[in-house]
N, C-alpha and C positions, 0 to 999 in steps of 0.2 A: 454312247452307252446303249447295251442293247433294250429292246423293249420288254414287255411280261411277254408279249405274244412267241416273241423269237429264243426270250429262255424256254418258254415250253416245248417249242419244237425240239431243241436241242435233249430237252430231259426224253424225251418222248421218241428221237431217234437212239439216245444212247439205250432205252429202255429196249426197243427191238434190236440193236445189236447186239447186246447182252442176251435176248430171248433167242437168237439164232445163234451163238457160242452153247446154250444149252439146251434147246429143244432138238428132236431128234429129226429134222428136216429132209426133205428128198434131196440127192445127189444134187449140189449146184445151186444149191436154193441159200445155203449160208453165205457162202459170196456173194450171190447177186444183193443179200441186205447189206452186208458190209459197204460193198463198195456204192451201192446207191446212197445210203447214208454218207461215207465217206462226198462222195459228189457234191452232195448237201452243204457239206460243212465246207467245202472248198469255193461253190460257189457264196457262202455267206463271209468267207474271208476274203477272197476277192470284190467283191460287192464293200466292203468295211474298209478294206485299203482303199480305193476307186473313189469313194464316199469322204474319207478322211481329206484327201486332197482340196474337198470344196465340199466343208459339212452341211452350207447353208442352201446347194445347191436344188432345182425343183427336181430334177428325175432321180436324185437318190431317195426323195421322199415318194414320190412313185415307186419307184420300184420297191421300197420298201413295205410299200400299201399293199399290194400286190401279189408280190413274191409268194406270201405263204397259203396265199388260192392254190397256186401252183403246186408251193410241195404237199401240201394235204392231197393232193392228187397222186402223188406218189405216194402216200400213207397206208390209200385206201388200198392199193394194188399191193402195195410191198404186204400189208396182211396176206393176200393172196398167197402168200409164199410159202406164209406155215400153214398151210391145210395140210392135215393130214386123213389117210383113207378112213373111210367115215360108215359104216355097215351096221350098225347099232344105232337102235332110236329110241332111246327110252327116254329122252326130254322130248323128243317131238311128239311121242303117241302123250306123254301127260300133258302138255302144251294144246294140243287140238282139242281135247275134250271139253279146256275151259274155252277156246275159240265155237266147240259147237255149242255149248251154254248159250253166249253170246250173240251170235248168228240166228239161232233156230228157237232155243227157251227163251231167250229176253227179244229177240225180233226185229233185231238190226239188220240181219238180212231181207227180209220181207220191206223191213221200211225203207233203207236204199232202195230197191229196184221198183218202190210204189208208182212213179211217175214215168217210167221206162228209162231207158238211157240216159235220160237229164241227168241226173244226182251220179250215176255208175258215169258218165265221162268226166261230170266235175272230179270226182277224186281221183280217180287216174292220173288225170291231167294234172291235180296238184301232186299225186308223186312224180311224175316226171319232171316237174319243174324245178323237184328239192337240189337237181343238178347245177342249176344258174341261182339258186337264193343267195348262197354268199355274194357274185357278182353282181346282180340287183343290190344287195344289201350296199358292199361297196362304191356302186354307183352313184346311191342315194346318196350316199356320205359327201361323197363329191360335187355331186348335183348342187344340193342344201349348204355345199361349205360346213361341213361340222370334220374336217379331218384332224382336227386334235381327237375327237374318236374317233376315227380309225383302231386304234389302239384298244380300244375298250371292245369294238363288235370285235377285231381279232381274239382278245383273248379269251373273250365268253363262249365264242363261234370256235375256234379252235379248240378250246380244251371239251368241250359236249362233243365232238368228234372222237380227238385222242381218247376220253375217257372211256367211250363207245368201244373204240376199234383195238384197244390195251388190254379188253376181256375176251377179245374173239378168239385166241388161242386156247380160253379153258371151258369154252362154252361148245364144242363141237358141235356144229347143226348145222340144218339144212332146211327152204322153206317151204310150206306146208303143200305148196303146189308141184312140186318134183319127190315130194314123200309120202304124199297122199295124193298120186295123178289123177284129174276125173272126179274127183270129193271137193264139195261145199266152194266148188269156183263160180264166179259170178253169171247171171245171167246173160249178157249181152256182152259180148265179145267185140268192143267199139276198137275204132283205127287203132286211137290213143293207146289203148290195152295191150293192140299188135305191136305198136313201136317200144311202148315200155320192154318188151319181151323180148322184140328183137335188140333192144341196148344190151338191156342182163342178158342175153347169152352171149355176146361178145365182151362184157365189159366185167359181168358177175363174178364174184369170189365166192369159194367153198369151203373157205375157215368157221364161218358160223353167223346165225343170224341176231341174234343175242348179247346186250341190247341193241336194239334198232337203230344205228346211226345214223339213218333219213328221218327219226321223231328226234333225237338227241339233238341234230344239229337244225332243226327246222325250229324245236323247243328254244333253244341257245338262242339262237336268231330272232326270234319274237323278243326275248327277253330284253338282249342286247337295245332291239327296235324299240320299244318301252320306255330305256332310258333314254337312248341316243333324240328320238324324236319325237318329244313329249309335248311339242308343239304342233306334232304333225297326225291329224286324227288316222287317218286314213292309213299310215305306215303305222302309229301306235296300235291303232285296234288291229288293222287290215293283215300284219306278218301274223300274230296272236291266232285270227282266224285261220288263216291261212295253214298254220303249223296244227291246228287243229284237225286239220281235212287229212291233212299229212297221215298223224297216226290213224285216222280210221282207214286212209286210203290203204293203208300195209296191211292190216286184217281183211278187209273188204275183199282186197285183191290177194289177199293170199300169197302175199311178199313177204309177209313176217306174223309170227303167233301174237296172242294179245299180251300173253306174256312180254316178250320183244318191245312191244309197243309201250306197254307200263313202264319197264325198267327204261326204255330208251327217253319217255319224258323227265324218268327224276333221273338221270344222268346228266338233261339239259336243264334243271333245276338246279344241279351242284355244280355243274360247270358256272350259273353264272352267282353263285353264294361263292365259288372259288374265285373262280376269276376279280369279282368286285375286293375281294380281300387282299387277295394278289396287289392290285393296282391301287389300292388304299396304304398298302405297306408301303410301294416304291418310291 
């Protein structure tokens, strides 16, 4: 029987195939969703025939732990696909003004950089790390022997994702440091800062930055951590903090508006009030 996690996937690629049959895409870009969705689905029947033969077996249950790290990797890039050209900014010019509120009238800026680089690399460094949180997260699971959750961090941590990444087609943006070059970037330009930068420019998408799906899924992930390790202080407070640093890191750094930042936590508030529903029904 499938899991909640792996229905979602399936609603959530049939949702962008359906969104590339009708949005108006560049040349080549509605195949490439088809058939990488199609991929999806082939490798998850494959994997279910393979698995049927020896239900009780340990590497179907790995791979199944697993697996959907993987295709949300594919998620994130197949958004990619519906960017379309983007020369108008009338969400980013209203966006930054409540960011310079922020920053300059309440003094979030000033207060990050009070101590020098200390605080401006700590948050960096927690956005770069939102790229391994799920694989930390399902380490832990493993670590601690809690993999009957498995299932629960997937479907909280997956759907703050999807939910994130299923509005980037109607949200067109771009983030405040490539639309406003040279304005309200951080003082101290540490390594950390370089590497982030150099990832997003090989790795970034320009569908939209709206909500924030490094607070969505960092949000989710806390959540998940909450429940899952409610014995475990340091994972229970410690993800919480952590997804904390996240969303200021995205304003701070000028990766995403506060706007972004607000809707991308209550996106990972409803993923996990959906998700727990989800998996109370099943």
């Amino acid at each position: 029987m499938a899991r909640i996690s792996e229905r979602i996937l399936a609603v959530y690629l049939s949702y962008t195939a359906v969104l590339a049959l009708v949005l108006p895409l560049q040349k080549g870009q509605t195949g490439k969703v088809l058939a990488a969705n199609a991929g999806v689905f082939c490798a998850y029947a494959l994997f279910w025939t393979l698995a049927r033969r020896r239900p009780k077996a340990q590497w179907a249950t790995v791979v199944r732990d697993w697996m959907p790290l993987a295709v949300m990797i594919l998620c994130y890039h197949e958004m990619g696909w519906f960017a379309q050209p983007h020369t108008q900014f009338r969400l980013e010019n209203a966006w930054v003004a409540w960011d310079r509120r922020l920053l300059y009238g309440w003094g979030l800026k000033p207060a990050i950089e009070l101590a020098g680089p200390v605080l401006p690399s700590i948050l960096e460094l927690s956005y770069l790390l939102v790229y391994a949180l799920p694989v930390f997260m399902m380490s832990m699971i493993y670590a601690y022997r809690r993999l009957d959750a498995a299932d629960i961090f997937l479907t909280i941590y997956i759907l703050g994702l999807c939910l994130a990444y299923a509005q980037f087609p109607f949200w067109p943006s771009e983030p405040p440091r490539t639309v406003f070059p040279g304005r309200d970037l951080p003082a101290f330009i540490t390594p950390i800062r370089k590497l982030s930068l150099w990832v997003l420019a090989r790795q970034g998408i320009h569908t939209s930055v709206f909500p924030s799906a490094h607070v969505s899924g960092a949000v989710a992930a806390a959540l998940a951590a909450r429940r899952i390790f409610r014995d475990k202080p340091w994972l229970r407070i410690g993800v919480p903090v952590y997804a904390t640093l996240v969303a200021f890191a995205t304003v701070y750094g000028r990766y995403h508006y506060a706007a972004d930042a607000v809707a991308g936590a209550a996106t990972g508030f409803a993923s996990c009030a959906l998700g727990l529903w989800l998996l109370k029904r099943a």
